[in-house]
C-alpha positions in Angstrom: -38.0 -16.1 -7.8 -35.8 -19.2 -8.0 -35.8 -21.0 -4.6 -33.5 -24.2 -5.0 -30.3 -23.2 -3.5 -28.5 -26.0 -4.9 -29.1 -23.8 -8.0 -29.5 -20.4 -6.5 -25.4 -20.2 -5.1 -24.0 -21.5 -8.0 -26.1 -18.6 -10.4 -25.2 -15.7 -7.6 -21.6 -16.7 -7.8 -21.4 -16.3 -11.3 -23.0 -12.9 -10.9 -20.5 -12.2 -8.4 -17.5 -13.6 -10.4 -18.1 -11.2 -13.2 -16.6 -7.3 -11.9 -13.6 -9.6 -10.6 -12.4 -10.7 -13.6 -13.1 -7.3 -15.2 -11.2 -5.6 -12.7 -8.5 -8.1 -12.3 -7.9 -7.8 -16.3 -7.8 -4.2 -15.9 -5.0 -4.6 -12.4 -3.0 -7.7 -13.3 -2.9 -8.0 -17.1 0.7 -7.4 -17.4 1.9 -8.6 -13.9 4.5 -10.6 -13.9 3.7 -12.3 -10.2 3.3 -16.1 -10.0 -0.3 -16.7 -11.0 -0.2 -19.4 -8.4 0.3 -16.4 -5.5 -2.2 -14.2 -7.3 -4.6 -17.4 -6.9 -3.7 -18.1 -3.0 -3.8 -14.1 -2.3 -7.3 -13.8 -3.8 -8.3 -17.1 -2.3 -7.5 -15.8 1.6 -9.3 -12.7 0.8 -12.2 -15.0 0.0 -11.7 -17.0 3.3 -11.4 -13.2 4.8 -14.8 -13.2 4.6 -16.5 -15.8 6.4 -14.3 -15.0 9.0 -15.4 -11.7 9.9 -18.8 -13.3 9.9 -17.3 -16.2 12.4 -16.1 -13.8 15.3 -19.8 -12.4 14.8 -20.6 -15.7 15.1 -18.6 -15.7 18.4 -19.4 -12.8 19.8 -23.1 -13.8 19.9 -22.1 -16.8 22.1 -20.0 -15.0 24.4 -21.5 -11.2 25.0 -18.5 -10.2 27.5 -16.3 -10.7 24.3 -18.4 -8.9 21.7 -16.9 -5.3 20.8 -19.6 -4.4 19.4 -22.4 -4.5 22.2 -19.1 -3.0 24.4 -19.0 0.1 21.9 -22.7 0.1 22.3 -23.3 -0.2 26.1 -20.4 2.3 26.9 -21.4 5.2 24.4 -24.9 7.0 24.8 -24.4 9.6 22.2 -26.1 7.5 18.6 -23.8 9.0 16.4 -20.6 8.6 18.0 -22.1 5.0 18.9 -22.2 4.4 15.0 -19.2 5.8 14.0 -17.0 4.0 16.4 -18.9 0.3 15.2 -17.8 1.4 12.1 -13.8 2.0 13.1 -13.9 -1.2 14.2 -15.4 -3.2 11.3 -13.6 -1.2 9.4 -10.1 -2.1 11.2 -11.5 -5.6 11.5 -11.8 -6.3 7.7 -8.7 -4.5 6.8 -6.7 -6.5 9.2 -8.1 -9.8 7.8 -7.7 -8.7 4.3 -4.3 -7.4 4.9 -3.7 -10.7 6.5 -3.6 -12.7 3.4 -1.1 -10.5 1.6 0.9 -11.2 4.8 0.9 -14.5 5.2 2.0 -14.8 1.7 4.9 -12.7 1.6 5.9 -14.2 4.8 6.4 -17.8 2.8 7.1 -16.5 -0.6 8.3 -13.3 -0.1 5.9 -11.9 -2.8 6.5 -8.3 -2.1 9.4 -7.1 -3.6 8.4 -3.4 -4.5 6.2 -1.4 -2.9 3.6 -1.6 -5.9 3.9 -5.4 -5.6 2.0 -5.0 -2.2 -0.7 -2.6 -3.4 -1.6 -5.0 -6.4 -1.8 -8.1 -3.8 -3.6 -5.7 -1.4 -6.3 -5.2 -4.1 -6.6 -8.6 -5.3 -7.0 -9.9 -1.7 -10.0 -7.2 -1.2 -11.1 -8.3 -4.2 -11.8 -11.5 -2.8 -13.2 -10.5 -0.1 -15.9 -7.9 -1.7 -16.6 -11.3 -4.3 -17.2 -13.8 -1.2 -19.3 -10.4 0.4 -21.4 -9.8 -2.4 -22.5 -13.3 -2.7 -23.6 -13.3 1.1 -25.6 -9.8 0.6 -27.8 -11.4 -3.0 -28.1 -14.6 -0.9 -29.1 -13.2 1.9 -31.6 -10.5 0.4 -32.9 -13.0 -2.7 -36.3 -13.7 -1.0 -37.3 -9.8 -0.9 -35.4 -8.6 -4.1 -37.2 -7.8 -7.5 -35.2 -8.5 -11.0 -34.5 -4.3 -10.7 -34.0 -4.4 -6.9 -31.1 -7.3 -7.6 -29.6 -5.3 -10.5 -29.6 -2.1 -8.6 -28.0 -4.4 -5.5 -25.3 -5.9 -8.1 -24.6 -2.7 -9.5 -24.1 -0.6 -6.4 -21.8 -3.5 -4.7 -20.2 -4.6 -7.9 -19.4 -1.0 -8.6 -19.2 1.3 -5.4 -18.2 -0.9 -2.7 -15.8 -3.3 -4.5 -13.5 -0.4 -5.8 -13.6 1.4 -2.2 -12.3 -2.2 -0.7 -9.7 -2.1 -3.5 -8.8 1.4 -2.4 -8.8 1.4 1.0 -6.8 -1.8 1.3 -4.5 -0.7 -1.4 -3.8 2.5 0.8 -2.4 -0.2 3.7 -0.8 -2.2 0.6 1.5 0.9 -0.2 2.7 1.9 4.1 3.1 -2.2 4.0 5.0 -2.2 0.7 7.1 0.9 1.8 7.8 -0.9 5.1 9.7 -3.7 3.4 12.6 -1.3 2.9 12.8 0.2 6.9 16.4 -0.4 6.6 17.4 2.1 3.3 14.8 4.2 4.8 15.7 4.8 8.1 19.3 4.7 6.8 18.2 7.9 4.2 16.5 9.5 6.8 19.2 9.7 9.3 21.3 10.8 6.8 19.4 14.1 6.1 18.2 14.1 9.7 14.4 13.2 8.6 13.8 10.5 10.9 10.2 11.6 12.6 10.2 12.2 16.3 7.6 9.7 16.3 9.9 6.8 15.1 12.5 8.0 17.3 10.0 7.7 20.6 8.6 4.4 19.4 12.3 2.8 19.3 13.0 4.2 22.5 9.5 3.3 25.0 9.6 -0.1 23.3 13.5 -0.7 22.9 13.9 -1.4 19.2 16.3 -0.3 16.6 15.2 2.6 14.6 14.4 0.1 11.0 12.3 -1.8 13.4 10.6 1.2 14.9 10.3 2.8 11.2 8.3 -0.3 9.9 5.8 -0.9 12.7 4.6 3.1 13.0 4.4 3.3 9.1 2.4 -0.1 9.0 0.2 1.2 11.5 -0.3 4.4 9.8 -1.3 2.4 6.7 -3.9 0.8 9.0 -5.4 4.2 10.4 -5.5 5.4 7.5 -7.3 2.4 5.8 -9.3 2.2 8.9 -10.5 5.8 8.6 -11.9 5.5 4.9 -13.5 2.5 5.4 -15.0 4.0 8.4 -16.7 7.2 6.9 -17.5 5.0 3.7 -19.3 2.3 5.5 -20.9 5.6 7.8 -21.9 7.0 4.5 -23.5 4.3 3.1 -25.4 3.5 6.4 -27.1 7.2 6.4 -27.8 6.2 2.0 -25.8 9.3 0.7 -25.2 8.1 -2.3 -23.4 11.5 -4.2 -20.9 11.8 -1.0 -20.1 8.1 -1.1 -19.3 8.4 -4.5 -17.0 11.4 -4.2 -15.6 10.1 -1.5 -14.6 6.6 -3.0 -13.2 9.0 -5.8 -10.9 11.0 -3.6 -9.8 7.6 -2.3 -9.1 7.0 -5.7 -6.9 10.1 -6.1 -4.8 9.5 -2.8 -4.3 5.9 -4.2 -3.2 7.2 -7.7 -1.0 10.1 -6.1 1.0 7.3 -3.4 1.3 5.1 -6.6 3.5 8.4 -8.6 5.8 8.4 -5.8 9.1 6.9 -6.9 9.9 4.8 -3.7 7.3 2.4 -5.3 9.3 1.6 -8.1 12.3 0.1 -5.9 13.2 -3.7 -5.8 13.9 -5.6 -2.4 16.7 -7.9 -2.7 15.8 -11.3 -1.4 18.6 -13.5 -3.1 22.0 -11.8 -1.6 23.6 -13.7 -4.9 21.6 -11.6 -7.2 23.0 -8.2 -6.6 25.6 -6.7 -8.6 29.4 -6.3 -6.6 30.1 -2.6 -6.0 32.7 -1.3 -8.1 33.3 2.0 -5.5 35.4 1.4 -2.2 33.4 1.5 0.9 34.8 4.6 2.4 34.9 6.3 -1.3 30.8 5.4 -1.1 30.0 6.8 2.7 32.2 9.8 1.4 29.4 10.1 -1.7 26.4 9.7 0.7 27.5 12.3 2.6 28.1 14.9 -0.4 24.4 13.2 -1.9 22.4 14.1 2.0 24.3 17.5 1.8 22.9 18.5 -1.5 19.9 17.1 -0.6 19.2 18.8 2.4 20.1 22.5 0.7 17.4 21.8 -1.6 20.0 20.7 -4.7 17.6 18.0 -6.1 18.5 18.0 -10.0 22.3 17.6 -8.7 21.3 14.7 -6.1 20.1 13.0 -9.1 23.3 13.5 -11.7 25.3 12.0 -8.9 23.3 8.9 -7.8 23.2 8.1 -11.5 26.6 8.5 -11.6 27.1 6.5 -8.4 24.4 3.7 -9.6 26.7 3.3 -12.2 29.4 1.6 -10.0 26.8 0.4 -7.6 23.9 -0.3 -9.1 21.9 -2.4 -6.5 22.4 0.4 -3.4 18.8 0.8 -2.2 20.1 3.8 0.0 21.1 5.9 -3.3 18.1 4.7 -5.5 15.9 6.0 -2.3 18.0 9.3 -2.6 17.3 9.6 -6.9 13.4 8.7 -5.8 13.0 10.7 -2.9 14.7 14.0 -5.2 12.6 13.4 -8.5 9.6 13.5 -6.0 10.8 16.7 -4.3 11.4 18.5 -7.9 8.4 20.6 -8.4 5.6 19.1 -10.9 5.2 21.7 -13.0 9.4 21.7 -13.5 10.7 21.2 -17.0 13.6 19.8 -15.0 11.3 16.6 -13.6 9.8 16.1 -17.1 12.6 15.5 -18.4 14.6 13.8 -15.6 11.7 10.7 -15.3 13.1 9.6 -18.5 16.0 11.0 -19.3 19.1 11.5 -18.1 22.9 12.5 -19.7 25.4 9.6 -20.2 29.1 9.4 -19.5 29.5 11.4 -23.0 27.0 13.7 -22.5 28.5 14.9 -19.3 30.3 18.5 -19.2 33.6 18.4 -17.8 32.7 19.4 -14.1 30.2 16.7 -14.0 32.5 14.0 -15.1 34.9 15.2 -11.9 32.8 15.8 -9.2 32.8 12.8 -7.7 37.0 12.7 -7.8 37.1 15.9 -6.5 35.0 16.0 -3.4 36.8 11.8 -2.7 40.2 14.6 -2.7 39.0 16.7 -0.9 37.9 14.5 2.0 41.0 12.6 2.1 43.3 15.6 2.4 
């Protein structure tokens, strides 16, 4: 087979190059991000790459810092050895993947909705699977046959590319949802949600609750990233194809099922100038909040939503009540004729019986007497 690898890494880049642009037609079509931040965030994911292959690098030159041969040398039991080398290369690449999405928003501020960061997510492990791929063929050219290299391209093009898309989009979406810890933690409190977990993470470590809300829901996007990427690269190792398979598909589902909820769908305000003046008095809107986390908590989701539409209305960039009209269309049973028709539609102004139209007035009266 072809030798010259003047020749030889220009072809298996090509070969490489082609599942990325099919999958990044079928993911960012119809995005309206800056191509030139889709470019830099798949570019770091490529640089992700070579990275995880430098602290390998590393490691070999200075044993007392190599995790690996630690993980080795303190576990006896083979299985347990393997899994845990897993967890950590499995942390390792999802930290330098997520890294890239990071740095980004940290200049640009690129994510602005929670779906914002699972699309970056996936384009920077996209990147990252391209620059892989082309190490594996280059690596394993001398000993592949034309079949062996299809089956290789296949199996890596296919497979393992969309479980890096997944798994990184899973940290995407708890990095995307940490963007708002403010309207979250402010919800929460509200309708006395807030985890205990949050609540001992601000106290041992003496931060305010959004602070507290954002680093334990980032890390549980990491775990949780960390996990599957763990049992999928533990799969692969033992060649159990079917399982792999079905397991990259119920990634898949968990990916699809974060991606319904409606808290994805909410804009951070970057540009104070942007957002639209309130047209409600300050104490009139704490008074609303109150009645909206009172309904909320007794379970009154189709009336939670009537009255943040009605409140959006007045105040139409407050994060706090959009959270509340998300978090209730989530709550609303699937199979309820109610959500059906409440994702699309809801009553105007005119459409409003007379109750509805007062509801608002009457509970502002009713707290002011």
């Amino acid at each position: 087979m072809l030798e010259n690898k003047f020749i030889l890494l220009p072809l298996l880049t090509a070969i490489a190059a082609l599942p990325v642009v099919v999958w990044v037609i079928l993911f960012f079509k119809a995005s309206k991000q800056s191509k030139k931040i889709l470019g830099l965030v798949f570019f770091l994911g490529i640089l992700a790459a070579p990275a995880m292959l430098g602290i390998q690098y590393l490691w070999d030159l200075d044993p007392q810092f190599n995790l690996e041969l630690l993980i080795q040398n303190s576990i006896s039991d083979i299985r347990v050895q393997s899994m845990m080398i897993f967890i950590l290369f499995g942390m390792m690449e999802e930290v330098l993947k997520h890294f890239a999405v990071r740095s980004i928003d940290k200049h640009t501020v690129a994510v602005k909705t929670v779906n914002n960061a699972i699309r970056l997510s996936i384009l920077s492990a996209l990147g990252f699977a391209f620059a892989e791929n082309i190490f594996y063929m280059y690596m394993l050219w001398p000993s592949l046959t034309v079949g062996g290299l299809v089956g290789l391209f296949v199996a890596r093009s296919g497979i393992t590319m969309l479980g890096h898309m997944i798994f990184s989009g899973i940290f995407g979406y708890y990095f995307g949802v940490s963007k708002f810890a403010i309207d979250i933690t402010k919800q929460k409190e509200m309708v006395n949600e807030n985890s205990w977990t949050t609540k001992v993470l601000a106290k041992v470590f003496n931060k305010p609750m959004p602070e507290a809300f954002r680093e334990k829901t980032i890390l549980k996007g990491l775990l949780l990233a960390m996990g599957f990427h763990a049992v999928f690269n533990f799969l692969l190792e033992i060649q159990m194809v079917i399982p792999v398979v079905i397991f990259v598909a119920l990634g898949f589902f968990f990916l699809k099922h974060l991606l319904k909820r409606k808290v994805g769908h909410l804009v951070l305000f970057t540009d104070i100038s942007t957002q639209k003046k309130s047209l409600m008095g300050k104490k009139d809107e704490e008074v609303i909040l109150e009645l909206l986390s009172m309904w909320f908590k007794d379970g009154r989701y189709v009336d939670v939503m009537h009255i943040c539409e009605r409140l959006l209305e007045r105040d139409p960039d407050n994060n706090v009540v959009k959270i509340f009209k998300a978090r209730a269309l989530d709550k609303i049973d699937n199979s309820s004729v109610y959500k059906k028709i409440l994702q699309t539609i809801f009553k105007s102004k005119e459409q409003l019986n007379h109750d509805d139209k007062n509801i608002i007035s009457k509970h502002l009266e009713v707290k002011k007497s």
